[in-house]
C-alpha positions, 0 to 999 in steps of 0.5 A: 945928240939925244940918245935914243932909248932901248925901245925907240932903238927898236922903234927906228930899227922896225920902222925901216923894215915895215915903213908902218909907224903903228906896226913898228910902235907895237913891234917895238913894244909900246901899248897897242892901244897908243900905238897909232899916236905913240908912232907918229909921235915918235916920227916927229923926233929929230934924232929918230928920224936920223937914226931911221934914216942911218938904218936905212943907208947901212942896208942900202949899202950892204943889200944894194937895195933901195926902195926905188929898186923893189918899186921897179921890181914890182911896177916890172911884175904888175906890168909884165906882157905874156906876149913878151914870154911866149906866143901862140894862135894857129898852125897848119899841120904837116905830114912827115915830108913838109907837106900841109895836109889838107881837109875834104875841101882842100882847106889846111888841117889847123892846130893850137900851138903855144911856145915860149919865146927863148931866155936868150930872147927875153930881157932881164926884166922879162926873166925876172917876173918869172916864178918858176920853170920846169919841164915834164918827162913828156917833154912839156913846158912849163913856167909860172910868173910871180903874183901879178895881182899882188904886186898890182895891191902892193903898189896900190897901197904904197900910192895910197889908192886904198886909202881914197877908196875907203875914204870915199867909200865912207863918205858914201855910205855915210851918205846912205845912212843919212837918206835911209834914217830921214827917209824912215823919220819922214818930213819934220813936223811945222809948228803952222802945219799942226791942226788943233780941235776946239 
């Protein structure tokens, strides 16, 4: 089996952390100006691809984390229904003895409410994509879910959407450019067009 040098050690053990060929060429101290090239290159070894891939089966095996596990973590949080956390609307008001309470025109006094649904209530998914819980001194509840929007980018860019965007992007406004300068040049000029005094 080739052995693998100091740095293409560092290359495998970077690379199962960022999945970035380029981050991990820099990180691992290869030219950032060849980083790019130098990366993919690297990919392509036979005896690095089984290093990175024996890495990447130790930390499974200790953490019991695998990439299909932070993926459902992120899908769960993106994807995460307030209305499974707490529910809210209207509620008629009662007096001290169980009574609605009534306006001039006998319609029921009404009143904002918001409550969140018990944790027994709520699944292990639901739980998770909590951030934070705390209550007041006044006895207010209060929780916070982690970064939706964030996990909603992350997942983008594992699927690649970032990467069409900006290729289409680019064709588009390579498009633009094409029309502005043509339209800033005018028609081109035929040689059976061109008029010639005597």
């Amino acid at each position: 089996m080739t052995r693998l040098t100091a740095r293409q050690e560092a290359f495998c053990r970077e690379y199962v952390i960022r999945k970035d060929a380029k981050a991990s060429a820099i990180a691992a101290g290869y030219k950032e100006t060849q980083a790019k090239q130098t990366g993919c290159e690297l990919l392509q070894y036979d005896h690095i691809a089984s290093e990175i891939t024996r890495l990447q089966t130790i930390r499974d095996t200790e953490f019991g984390v695998k990439a299909a596990d932070v993926l459902r973590e992120l899908v769960n949080v993106a994807m995460i229904d307030i209305g499974q956390l707490l529910t809210w609307g209207m509620e008629e008001v009662e007096d001290e003895n169980g009574l609605t309470l009534t306006l001039p025109n006998g319609e029921p006094v009404m009143r904002p409410v918001c409550r969140p649904i018990p944790s027994r209530q709520m699944t292990e998914h639901d739980r998770r994509a909590i951030k934070s819980v705390s209550m007041s001194k006044d006895g207010t509840f209060k929780f916070e879910l982690h970064d939706r929007m964030k996990s909603l980018e992350l997942l983008g860019r594992h699927l690649g959407l970032f990467q069409k965007d900006n290729k289409q992007k680019g064709e588009a406004a390579a498009g633009t450019v094409a029309a502005l300068i043509s339209a800033c040049q005018g028609p081109p000029l035929m040689p059976n067009a061109m008029v010639y005094d005597d």
